[in-house]
N, C-alpha and C positions, 0 to 999 in steps of 0.2 A: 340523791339526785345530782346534786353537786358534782360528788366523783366518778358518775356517769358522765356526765357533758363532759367532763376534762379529760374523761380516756377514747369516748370518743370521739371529740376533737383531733386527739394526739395520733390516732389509729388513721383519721383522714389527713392530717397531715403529714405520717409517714408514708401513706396510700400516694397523695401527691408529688411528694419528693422523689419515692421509686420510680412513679410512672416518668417522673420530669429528667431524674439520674438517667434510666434506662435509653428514654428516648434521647436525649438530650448524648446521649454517649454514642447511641448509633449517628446522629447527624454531624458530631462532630468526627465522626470514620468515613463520613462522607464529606468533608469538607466546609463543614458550617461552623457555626461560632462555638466554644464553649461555656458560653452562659447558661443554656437550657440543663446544661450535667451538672455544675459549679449551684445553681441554683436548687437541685433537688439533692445534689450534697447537705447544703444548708438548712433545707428541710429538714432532712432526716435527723443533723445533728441538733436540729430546736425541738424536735420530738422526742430524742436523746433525755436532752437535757430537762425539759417538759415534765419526763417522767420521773425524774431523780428530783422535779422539784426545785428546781435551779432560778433563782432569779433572774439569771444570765442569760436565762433563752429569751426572755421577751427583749433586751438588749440586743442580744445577735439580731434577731430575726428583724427589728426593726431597722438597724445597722442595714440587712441584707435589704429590705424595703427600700430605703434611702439610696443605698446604689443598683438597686432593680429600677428606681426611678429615672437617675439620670444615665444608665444604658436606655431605655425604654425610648427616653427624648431623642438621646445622639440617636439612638435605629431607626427610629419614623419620624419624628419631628413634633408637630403640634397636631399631628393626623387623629382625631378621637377617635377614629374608629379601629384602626392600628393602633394606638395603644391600650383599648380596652382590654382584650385577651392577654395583654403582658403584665398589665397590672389587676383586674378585678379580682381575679382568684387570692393572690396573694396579700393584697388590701384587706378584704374580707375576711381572712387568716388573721389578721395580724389584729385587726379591730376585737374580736374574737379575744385575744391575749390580751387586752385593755380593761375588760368589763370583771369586775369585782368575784364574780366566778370562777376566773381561772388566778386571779390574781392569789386567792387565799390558800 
């Protein structure tokens, strides 16, 4: 049961990262920031790495947290409801990589 939750965790996290790479790359050929592509990057490489079993990824990804954090601030400010969408999904992710489940 264990190496079910932790693939498919890893399955929706490469799912998110694609969809965040993708979209995140058409916005920025439109003129917008490149965080949304730089972020689903990161994704995908902690799912990468996830899978090889890497210690590393729960560091990266939490690293990527940390400064998804304070873009998130400088973009909206202390606005909660403009920051929720920038960070829940990723929060939630990340919490996920904490719990003794994935950590083994």
């Amino acid at each position: 049961m264990q190496r079910f939750l932790n693939v498919a965790f890893l399955l929706v996290l490469v799912a998110a990262g694609a969809s965040l790479a993708w979209l995140g790359a058409r916005l920025l050929m439109l003129g917008g920031s490149p965080w949304y592509l730089l972020s689903g990057l990161v994704m995908i490489v902690t799912a990468v790495l996830g899978w090889r079993r890497a210690p590393v990824s729960i560091a990266l990804f939490w690293g990527f947290l940390a400064v998804n954090l304070g873009w998130a601030f400088w973009e909206v400010g202390l606005d909660g409801w403009a920051l929720a969408p920038r960070l829940a999904m990723p929060v939630c992710l990340g919490l996920y990589m904490l719990t003794p489940i994935y950590r083994r």
